[in-house]
ROBA-414180 format. One line per 4 residues: their letters; for each residue x negated, y, z negated of N, C-alpha, C, O. Coordinates in steps of 0.05 Angstrom, whole numbers. Layout:
! ROBA-414180
a	X,Y,Z,X,Y,Z,X,Y,Z,X,Y,Z ~ ...;
***
This chain:
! ROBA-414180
xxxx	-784,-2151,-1711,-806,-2141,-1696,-824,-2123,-1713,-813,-2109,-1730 ~ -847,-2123,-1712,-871,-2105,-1721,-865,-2080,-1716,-862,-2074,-1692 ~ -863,-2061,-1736,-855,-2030,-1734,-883,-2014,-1746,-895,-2019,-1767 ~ -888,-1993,-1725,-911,-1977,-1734,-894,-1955,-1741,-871,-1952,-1732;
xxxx	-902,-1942,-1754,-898,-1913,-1777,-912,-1899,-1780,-928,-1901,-1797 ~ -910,-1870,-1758,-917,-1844,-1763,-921,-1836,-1731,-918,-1850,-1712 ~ -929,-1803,-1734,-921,-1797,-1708,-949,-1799,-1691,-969,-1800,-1706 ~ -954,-1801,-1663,-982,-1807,-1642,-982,-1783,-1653,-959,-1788,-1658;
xxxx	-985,-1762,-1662,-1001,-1732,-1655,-1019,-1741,-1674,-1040,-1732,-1667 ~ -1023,-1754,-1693,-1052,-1764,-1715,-1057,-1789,-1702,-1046,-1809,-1693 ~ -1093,-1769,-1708,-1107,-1797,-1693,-1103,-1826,-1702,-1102,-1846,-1688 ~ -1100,-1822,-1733,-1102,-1856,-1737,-1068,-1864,-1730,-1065,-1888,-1727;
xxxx	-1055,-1855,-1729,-1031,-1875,-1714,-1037,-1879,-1688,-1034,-1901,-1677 ~ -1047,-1855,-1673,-1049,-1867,-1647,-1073,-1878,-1638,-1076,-1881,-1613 ~ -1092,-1885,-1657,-1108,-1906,-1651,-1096,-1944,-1659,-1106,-1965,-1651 ~ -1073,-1940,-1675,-1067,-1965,-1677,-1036,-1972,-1654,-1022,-1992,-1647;
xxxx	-1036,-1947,-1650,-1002,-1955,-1626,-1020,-1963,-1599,-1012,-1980,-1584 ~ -1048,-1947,-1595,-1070,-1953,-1559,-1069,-1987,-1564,-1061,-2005,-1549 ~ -1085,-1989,-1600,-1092,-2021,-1598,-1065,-2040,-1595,-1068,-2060,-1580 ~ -1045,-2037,-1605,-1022,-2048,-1606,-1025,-2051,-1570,-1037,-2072,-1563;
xxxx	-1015,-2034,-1548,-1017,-2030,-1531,-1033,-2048,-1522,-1025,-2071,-1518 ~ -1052,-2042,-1519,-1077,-2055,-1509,-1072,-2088,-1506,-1070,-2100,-1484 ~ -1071,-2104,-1539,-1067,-2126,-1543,-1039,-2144,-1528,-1034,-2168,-1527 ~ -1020,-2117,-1516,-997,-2127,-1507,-981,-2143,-1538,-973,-2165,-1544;
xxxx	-982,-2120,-1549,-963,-2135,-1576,-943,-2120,-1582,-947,-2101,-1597 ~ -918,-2125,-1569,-888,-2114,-1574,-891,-2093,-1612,-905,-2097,-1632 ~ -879,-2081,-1608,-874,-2067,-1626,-854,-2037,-1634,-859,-2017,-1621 ~ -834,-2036,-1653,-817,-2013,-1653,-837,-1994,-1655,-859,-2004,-1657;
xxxx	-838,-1965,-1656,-839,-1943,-1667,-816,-1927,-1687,-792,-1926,-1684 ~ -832,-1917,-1706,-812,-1904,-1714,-830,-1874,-1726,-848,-1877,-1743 ~ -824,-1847,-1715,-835,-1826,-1712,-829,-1812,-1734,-820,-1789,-1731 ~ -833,-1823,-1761,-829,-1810,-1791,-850,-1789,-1793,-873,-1795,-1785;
xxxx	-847,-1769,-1802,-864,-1743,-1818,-872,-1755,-1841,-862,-1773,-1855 ~ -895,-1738,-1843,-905,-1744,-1876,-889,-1714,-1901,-887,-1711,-1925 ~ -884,-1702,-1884,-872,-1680,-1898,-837,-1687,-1892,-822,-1691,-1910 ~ -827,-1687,-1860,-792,-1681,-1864,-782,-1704,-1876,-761,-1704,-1889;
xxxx	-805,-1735,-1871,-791,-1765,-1882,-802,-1770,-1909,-796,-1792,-1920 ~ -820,-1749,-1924,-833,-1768,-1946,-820,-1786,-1965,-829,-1807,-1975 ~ -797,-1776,-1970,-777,-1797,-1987,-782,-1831,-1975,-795,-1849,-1986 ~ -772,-1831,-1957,-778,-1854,-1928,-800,-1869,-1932,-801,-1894,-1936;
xxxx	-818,-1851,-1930,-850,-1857,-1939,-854,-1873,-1959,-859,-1897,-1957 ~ -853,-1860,-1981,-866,-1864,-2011,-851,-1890,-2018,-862,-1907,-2032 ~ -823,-1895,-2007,-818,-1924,-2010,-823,-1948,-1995,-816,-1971,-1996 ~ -837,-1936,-1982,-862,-1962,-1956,-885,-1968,-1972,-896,-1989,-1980;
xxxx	-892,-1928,-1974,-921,-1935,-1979,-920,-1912,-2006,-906,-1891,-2003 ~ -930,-1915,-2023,-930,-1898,-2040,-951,-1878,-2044,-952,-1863,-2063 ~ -971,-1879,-2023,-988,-1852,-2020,-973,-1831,-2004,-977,-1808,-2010 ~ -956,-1837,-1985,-936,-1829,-1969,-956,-1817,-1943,-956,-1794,-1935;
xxxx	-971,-1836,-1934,-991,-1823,-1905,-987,-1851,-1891,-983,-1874,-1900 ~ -990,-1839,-1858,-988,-1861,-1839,-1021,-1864,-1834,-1037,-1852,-1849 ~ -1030,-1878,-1814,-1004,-1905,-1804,-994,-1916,-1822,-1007,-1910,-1842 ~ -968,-1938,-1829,-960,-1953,-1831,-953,-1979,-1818,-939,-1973,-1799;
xxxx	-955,-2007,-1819,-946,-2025,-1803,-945,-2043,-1818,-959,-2054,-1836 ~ -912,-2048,-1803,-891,-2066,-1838,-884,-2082,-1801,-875,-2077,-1778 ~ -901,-2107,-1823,-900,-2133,-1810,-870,-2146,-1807,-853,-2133,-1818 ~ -863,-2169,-1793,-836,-2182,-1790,-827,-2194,-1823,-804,-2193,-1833;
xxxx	-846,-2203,-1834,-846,-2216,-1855,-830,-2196,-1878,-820,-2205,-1898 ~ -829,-2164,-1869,-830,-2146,-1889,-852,-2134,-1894,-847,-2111,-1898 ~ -884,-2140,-1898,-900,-2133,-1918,-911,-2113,-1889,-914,-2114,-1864 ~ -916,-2094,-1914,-937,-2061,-1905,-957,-2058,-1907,-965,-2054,-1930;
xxxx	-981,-2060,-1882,-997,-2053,-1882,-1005,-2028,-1878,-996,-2018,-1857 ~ -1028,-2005,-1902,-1025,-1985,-1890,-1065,-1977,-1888,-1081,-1995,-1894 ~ -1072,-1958,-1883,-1098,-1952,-1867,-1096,-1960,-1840,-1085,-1981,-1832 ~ -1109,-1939,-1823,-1124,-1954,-1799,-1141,-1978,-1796,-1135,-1993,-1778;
xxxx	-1156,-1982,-1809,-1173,-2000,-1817,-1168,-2016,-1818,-1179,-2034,-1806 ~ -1147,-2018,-1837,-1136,-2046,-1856,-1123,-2054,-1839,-1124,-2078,-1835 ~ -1105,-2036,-1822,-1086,-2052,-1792,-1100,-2059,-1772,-1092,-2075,-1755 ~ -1122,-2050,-1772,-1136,-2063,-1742,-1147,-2087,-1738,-1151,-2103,-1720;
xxxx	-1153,-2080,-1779,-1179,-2121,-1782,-1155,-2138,-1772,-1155,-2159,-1759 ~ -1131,-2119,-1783,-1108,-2146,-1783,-1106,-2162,-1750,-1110,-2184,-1741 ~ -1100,-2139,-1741,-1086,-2138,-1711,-1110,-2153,-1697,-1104,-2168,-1678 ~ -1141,-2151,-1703,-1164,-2163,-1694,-1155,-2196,-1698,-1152,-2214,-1682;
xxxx	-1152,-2195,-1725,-1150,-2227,-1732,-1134,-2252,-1719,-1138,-2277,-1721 ~ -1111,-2233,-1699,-1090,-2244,-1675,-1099,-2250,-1658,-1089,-2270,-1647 ~ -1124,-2237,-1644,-1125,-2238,-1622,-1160,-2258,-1609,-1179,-2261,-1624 ~ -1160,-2267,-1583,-1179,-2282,-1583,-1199,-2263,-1572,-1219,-2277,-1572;
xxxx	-1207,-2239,-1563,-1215,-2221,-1556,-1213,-2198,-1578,-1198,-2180,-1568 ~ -1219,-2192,-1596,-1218,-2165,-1611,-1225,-2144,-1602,-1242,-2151,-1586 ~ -1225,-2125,-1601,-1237,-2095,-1594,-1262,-2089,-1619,-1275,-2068,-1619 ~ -1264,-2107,-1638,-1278,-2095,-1656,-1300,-2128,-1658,-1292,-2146,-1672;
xxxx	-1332,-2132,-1640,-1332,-2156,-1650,-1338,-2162,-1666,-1345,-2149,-1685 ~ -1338,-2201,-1661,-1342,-2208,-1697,-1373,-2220,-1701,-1375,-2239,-1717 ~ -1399,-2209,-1686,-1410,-2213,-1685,-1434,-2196,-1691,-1438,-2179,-1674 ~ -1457,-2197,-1718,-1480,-2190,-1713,-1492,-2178,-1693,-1488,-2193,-1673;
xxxx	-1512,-2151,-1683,-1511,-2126,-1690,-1492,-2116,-1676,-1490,-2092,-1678 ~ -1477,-2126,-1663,-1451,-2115,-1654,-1437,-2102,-1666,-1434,-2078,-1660 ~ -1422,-2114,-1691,-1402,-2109,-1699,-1403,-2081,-1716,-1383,-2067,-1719 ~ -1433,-2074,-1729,-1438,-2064,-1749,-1441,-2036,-1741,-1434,-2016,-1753;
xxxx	-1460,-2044,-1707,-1461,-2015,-1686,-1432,-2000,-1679,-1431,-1976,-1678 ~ -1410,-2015,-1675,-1379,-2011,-1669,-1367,-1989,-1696,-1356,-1967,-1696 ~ -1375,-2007,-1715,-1356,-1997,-1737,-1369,-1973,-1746,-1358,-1955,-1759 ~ -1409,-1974,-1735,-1412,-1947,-1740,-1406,-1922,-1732,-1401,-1902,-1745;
xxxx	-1406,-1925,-1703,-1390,-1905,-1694,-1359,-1895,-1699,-1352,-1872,-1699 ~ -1342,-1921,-1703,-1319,-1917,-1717,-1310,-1902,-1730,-1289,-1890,-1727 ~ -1330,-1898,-1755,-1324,-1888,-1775,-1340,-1861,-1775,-1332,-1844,-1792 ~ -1358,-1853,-1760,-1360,-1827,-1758,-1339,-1825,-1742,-1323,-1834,-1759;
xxxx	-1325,-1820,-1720,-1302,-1815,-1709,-1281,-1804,-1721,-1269,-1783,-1716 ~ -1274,-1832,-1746,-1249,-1832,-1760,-1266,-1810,-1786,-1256,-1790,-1796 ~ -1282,-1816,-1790,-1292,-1784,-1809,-1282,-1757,-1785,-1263,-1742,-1789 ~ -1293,-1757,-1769,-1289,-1735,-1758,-1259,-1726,-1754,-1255,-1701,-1754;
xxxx	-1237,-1744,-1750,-1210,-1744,-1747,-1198,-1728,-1775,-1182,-1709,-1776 ~ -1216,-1744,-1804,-1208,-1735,-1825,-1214,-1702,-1828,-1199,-1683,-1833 ~ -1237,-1702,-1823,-1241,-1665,-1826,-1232,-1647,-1818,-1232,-1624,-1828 ~ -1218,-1660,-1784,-1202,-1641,-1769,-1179,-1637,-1784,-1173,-1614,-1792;
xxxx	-1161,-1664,-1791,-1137,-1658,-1804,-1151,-1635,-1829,-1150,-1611,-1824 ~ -1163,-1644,-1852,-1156,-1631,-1879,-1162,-1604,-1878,-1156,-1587,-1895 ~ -1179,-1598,-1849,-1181,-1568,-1834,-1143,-1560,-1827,-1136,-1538,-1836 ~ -1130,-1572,-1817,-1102,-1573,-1812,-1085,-1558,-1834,-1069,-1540,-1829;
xxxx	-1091,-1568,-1855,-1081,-1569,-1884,-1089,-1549,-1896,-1074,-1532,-1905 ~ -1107,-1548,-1897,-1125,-1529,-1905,-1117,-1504,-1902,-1105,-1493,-1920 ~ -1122,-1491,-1876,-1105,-1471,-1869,-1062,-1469,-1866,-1052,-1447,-1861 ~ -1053,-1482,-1869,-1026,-1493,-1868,-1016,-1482,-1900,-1002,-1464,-1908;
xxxx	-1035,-1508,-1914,-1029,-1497,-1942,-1031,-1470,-1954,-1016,-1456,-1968 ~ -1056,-1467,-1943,-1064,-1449,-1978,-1065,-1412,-1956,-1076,-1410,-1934 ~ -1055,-1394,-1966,-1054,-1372,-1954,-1067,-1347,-1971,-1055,-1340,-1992 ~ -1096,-1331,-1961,-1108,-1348,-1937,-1129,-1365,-1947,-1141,-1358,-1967;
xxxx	-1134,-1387,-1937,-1144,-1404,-1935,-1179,-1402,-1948,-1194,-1382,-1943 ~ -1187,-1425,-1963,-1206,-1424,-1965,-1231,-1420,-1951,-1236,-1442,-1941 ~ -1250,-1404,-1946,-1270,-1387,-1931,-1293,-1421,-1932,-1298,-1439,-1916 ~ -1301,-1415,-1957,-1318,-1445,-1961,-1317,-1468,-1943,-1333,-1477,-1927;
xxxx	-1285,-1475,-1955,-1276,-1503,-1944,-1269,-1498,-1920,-1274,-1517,-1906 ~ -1258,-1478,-1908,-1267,-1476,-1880,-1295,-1475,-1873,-1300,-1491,-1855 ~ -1311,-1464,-1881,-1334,-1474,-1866,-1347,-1497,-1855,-1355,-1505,-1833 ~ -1346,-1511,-1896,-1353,-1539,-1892,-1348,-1562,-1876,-1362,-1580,-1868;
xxxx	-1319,-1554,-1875,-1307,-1580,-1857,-1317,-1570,-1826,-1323,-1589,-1811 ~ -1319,-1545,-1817,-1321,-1541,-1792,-1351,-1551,-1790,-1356,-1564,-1770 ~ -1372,-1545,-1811,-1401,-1550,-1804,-1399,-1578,-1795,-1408,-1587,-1774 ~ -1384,-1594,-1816,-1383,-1622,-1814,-1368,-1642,-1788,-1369,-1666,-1782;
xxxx	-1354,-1621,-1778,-1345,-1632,-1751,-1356,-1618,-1735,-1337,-1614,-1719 ~ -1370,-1609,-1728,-1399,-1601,-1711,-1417,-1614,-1714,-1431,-1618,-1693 ~ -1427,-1626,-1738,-1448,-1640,-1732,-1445,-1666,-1725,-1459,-1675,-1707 ~ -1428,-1679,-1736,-1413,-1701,-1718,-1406,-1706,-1691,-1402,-1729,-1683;
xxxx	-1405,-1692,-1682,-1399,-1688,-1644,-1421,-1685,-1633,-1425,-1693,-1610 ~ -1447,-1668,-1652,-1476,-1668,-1641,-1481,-1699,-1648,-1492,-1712,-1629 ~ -1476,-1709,-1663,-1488,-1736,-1674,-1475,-1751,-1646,-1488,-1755,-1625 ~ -1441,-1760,-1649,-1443,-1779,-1627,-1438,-1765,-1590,-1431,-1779,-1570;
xxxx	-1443,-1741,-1590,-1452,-1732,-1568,-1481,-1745,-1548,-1484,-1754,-1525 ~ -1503,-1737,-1575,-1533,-1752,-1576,-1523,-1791,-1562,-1531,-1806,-1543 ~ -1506,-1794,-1583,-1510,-1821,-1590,-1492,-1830,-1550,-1499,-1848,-1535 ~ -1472,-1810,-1547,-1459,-1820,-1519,-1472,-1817,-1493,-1468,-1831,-1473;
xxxx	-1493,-1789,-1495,-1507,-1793,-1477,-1529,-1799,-1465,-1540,-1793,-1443 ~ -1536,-1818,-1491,-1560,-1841,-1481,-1550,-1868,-1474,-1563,-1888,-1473 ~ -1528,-1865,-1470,-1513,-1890,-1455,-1505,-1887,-1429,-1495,-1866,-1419 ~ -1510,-1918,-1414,-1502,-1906,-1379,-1476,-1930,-1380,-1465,-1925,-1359;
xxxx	-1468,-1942,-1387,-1447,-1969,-1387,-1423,-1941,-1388,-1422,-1916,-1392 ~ -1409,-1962,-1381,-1375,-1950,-1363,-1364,-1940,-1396,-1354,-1917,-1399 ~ -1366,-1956,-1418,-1359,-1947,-1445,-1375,-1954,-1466,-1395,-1965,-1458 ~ -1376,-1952,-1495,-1405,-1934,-1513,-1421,-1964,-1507,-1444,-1965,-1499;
xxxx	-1405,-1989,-1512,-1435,-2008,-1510,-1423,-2031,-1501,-1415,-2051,-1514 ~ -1423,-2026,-1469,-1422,-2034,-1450,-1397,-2047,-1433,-1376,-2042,-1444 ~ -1397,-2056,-1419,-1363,-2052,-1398,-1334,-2061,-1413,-1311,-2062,-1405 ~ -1349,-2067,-1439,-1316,-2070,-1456,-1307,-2048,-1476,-1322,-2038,-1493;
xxxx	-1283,-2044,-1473,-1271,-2018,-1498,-1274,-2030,-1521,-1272,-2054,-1523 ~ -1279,-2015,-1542,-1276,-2026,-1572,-1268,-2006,-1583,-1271,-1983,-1575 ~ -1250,-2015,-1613,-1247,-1987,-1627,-1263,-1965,-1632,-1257,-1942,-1641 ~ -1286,-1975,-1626,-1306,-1939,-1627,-1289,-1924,-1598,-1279,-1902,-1602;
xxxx	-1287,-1932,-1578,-1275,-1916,-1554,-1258,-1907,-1561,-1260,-1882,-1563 ~ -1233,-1916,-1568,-1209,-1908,-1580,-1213,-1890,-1607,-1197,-1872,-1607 ~ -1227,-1892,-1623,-1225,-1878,-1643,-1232,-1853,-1631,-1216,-1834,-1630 ~ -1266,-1851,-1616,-1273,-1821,-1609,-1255,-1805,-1595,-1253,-1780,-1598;
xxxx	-1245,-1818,-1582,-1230,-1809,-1551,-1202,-1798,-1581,-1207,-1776,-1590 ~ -1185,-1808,-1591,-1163,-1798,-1607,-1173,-1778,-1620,-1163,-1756,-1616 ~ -1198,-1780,-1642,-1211,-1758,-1652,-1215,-1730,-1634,-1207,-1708,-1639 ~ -1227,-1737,-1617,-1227,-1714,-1593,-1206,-1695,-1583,-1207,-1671,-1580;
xxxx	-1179,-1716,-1576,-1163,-1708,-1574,-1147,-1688,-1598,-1134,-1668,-1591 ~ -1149,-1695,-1619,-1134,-1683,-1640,-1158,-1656,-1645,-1150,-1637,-1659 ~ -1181,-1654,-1636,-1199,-1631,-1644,-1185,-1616,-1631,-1170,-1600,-1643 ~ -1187,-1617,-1602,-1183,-1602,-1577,-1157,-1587,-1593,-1159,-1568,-1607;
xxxx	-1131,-1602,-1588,-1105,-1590,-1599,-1103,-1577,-1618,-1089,-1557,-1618 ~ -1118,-1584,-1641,-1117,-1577,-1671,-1127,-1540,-1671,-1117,-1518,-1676 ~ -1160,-1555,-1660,-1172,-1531,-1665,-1194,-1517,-1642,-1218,-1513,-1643 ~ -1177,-1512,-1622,-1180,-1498,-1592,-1212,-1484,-1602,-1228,-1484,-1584;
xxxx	-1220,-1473,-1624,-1237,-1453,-1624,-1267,-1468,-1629,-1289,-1459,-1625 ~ -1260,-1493,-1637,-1284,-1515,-1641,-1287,-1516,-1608,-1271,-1522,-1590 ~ -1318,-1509,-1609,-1333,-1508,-1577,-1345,-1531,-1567,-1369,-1537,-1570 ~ -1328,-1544,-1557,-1339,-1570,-1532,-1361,-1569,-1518,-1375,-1588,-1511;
xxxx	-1362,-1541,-1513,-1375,-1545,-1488,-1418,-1555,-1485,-1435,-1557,-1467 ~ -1418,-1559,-1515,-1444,-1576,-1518,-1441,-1606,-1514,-1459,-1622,-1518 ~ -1417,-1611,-1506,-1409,-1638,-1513,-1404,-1655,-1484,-1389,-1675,-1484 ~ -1419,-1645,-1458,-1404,-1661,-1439,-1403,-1687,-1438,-1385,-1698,-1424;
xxxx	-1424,-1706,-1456,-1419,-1736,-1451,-1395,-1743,-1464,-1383,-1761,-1454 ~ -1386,-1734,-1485,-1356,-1734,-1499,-1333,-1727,-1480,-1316,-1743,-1475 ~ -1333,-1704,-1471,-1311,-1695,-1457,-1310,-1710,-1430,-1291,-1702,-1416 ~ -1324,-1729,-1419,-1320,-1749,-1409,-1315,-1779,-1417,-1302,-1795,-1403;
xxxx	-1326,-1786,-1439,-1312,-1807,-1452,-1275,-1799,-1457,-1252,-1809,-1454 ~ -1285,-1781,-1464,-1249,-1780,-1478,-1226,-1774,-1444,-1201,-1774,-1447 ~ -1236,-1769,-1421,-1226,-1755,-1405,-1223,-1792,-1384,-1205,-1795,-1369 ~ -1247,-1816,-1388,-1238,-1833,-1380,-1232,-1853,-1405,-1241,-1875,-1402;
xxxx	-1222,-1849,-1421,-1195,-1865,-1440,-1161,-1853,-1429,-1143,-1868,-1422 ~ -1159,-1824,-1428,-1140,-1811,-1426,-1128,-1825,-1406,-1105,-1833,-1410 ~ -1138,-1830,-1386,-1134,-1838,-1356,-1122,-1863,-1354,-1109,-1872,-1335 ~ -1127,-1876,-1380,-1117,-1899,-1380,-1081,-1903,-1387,-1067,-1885,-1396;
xxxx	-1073,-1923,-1382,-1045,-1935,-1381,-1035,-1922,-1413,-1022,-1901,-1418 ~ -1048,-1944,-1431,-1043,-1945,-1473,-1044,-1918,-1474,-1025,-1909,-1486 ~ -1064,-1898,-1464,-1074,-1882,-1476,-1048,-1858,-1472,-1040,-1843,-1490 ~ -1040,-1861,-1446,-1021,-1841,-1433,-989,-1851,-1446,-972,-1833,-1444;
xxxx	-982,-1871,-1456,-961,-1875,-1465,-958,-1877,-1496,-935,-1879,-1507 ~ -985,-1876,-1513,-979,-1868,-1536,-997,-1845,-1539,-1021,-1844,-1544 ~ -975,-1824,-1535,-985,-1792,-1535,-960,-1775,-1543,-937,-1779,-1536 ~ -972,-1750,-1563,-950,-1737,-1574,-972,-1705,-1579,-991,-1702,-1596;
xxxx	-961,-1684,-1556,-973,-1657,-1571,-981,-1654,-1602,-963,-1660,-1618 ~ -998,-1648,-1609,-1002,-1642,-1640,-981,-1624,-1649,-974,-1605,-1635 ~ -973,-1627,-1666,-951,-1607,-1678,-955,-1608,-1709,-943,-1623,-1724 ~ -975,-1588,-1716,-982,-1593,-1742,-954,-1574,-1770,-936,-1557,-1765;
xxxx	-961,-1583,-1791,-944,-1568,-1809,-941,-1541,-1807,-964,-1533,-1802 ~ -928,-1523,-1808,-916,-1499,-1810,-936,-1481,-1832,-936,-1491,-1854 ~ -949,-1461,-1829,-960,-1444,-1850,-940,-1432,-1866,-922,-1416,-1860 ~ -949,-1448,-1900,-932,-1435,-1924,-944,-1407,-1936,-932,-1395,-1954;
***
């Protein structure tokens, strides 16, 4: 059976356990740390970061990205389509998302690691996940369709909605409240079946 690797509290695993879900495609979990399992890790994957997804065959796929084209390529319906200006609008939003996911984490780290923490690089990353939330805030509430472009989910839904979620938890002091077309996107994903069964409180690393 197809085993995913790493825990739902990061967005990019639990954007690929919703799609797993979604697609109705059986699969183990296995809830490795990048810190208590890295040994574990580094012999999967030798950057030692999830997701991971180690196919039946054996072979490891690792990025979000790289697992989703995959998991797309299965299915006769993708969440991501394969079509001209479609596809290109999807993945744009995507990837501000999954940018935004990234800044929250190395904000995570950031403070975790280094004591106390860099003043700068705190800033930066916080400017930069503010402006991002203004960006697809703008971009969500000039849309009236049930989700970002139109009555079907795609990985832009899933990505923002996980991104969102890991802000909220991560970093309570980042202010939403400019954000209500977001905090309703993310509030009807939540609601959903995938969304509610691959979920794990954030439980970030321990301050050294």
């Amino acid at each position: 059976m197809t085993i995913l690797i790493g825990q739902y509290d990061s967005p990019f695993v639990r954007r690929v356990g919703i799609a797993l879900r979604l697609y109705e495609m059986p699969f183990e979990h296995r809830p490795w740390s990048v810190f208590a399992d890295a040994e574990k890790m580094s012999a999967i994957n030798p950057l030692g970061r999830v997701p991971v997804l180690v196919l039946e065959t054996g072979f490891a796929l690792t990025d979000s990205h790289a697992i989703l084209d995959y998991l797309d390529s299965l299915v006769a319906q993708p969440l991501c389509p394969r079509t001209e200006p479609q596809r290109h609008q999807v993945m744009k939003v995507t990837a501000l998302a999954t940018g935004l996911a990234d800044k929250a984490v190395g904000l995570v780290y950031e403070r975790a690691m280094h004591q106390p923490p860099s003043a700068l690089w705190e800033t930066r990353c916080t400017n930069q996940i503010t402006a991002v939330l203004r960006s697809l805030e703008a971009d969500r509430a000039g849309r009236n369709s049930p989700w970002w472009f139109g009555a079907q989910m795609t990985h832009a839904d899933i990505a923002v909605a996980c991104a969102l979620r890991f802000v909220v938890q991560a970093h309570p002091a980042i202010d939403l409240s400019a954000c209500p077309a977001l905090k309703a996107h993310s509030a009807a994903c939540e609601g959903l079946a995938a969304f509610r069964q691959i979920d794990q409180p954030f439980n970030g690393p321990a301050p050294r």
